[in-house]
C-alpha positions in Angstrom: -13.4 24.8 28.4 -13.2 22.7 25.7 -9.8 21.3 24.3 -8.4 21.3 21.2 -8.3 17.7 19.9 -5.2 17.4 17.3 -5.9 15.0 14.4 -3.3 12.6 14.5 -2.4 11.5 10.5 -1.9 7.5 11.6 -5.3 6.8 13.6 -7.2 9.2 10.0 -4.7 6.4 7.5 -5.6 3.6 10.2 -9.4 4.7 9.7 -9.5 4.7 5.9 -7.0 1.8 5.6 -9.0 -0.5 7.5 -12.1 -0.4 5.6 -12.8 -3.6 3.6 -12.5 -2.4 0.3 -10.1 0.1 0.6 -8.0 -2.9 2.0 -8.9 -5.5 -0.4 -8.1 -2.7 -3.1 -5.0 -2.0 -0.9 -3.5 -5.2 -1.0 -4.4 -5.9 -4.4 -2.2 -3.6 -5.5 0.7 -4.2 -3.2 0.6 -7.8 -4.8 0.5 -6.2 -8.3 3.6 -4.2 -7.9 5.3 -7.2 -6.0 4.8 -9.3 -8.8 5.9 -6.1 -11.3 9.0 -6.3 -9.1 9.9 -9.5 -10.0 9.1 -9.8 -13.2 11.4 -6.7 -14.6 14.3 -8.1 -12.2 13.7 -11.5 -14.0 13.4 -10.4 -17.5 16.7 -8.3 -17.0 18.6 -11.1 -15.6 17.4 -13.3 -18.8 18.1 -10.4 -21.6 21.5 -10.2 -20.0 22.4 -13.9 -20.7 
């Protein structure tokens, strides 16, 4: 009898995730909205002087 194997959603994101460009293009972004971050918390704390 064969069993049901359940797809498990962190080992499919783990799988995709961990492929070179979606990781470069991954962590590109995360840096991009980092910086984002900081730079509107900057400019607000300058416009309010």
């Amino acid at each position: 009898m064969k069993e049901f194997m359940m797809l498990n959603p962190n080992v499919m994101l783990k799988n995709i995730v961990t492929q070179s460009g979606v990781e470069n293009a991954v962590t590109l972004l995360a840096r991009m909205l980092m910086s984002y971050i900081f730079i509107v918390a900057g400019w607000g704390k300058i416009a309010t002087l």
